[in-house]
C-alpha positions in Angstrom: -78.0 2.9 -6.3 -75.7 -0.2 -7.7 -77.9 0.1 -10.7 -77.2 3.9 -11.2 -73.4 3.3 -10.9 -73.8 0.2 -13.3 -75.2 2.7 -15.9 -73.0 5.0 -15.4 -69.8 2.9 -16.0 -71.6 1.2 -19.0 -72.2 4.5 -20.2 -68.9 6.1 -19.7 -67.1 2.7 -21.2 -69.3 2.6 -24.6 -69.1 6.4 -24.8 -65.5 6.3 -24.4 -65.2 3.3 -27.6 -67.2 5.9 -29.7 -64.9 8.9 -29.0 -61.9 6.6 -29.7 -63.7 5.5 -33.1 -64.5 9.1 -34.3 -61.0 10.3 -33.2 -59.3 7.1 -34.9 -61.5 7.4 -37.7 -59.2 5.7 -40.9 -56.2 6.1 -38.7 -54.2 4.7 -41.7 -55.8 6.7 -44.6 -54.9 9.6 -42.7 -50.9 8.4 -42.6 -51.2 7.8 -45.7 -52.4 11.4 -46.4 -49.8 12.4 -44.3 -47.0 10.3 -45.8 -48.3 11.9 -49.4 -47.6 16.0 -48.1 -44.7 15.2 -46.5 -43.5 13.6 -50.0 -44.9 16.6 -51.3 -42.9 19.0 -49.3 -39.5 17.1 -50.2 -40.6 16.7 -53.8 -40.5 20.5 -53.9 -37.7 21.5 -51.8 -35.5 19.2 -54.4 -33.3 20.5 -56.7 -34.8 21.2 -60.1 -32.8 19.3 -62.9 -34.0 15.8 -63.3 -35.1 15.3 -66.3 -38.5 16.0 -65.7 -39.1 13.2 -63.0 -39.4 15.5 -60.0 -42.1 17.2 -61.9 -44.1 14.1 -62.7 -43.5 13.2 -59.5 -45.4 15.8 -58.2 -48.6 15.5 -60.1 -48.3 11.8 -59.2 -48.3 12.4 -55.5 -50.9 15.2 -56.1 -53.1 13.1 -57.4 -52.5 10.0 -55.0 -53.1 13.2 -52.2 -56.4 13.8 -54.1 -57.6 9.8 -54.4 -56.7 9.1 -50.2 -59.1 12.4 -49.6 -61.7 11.0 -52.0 -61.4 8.0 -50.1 -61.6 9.0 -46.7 -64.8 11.2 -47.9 -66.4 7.9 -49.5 -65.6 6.2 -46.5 -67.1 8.8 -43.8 -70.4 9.0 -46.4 -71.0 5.2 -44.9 
């Protein structure tokens, strides 16, 4: 019976690492990626005139929004 119950709470402790890993999975790539569309949003709720910079700006920080997605697909390929 002690061995049961020693399996068990091995089992629900190593279980519970691997749910934390899969739900943390690149917990900084992902603030990152969230970082990036919240720049995003302001980027497009600015005002228009600025000499082209807000513009730029936006391809910038869609393609640093498309490079953090390519690396958190690289990353989950491993």
């Amino acid at each position: 019976m002690k061995k049961m119950m020693m399996v068990a709470v091995v089992s629900a402790f190593v279980g519970g690492f691997a749910t934390q890993a899969l739900a943390e999975k690149q917990p900084m790539m992902m603030k990152a990626l969230n970082n990036l569309e919240d720049a995003k949003k302001a980027l497009e709720n600015a005002t228009a005139d600025k000499g082209g910079h807000r513009v730029k700006a936006m391809a910038l920080v869609n393609d640093a929004i498309t490079e953090v997605k390519a690396g958190i697909d690289f990353d989950n390929k491993k």
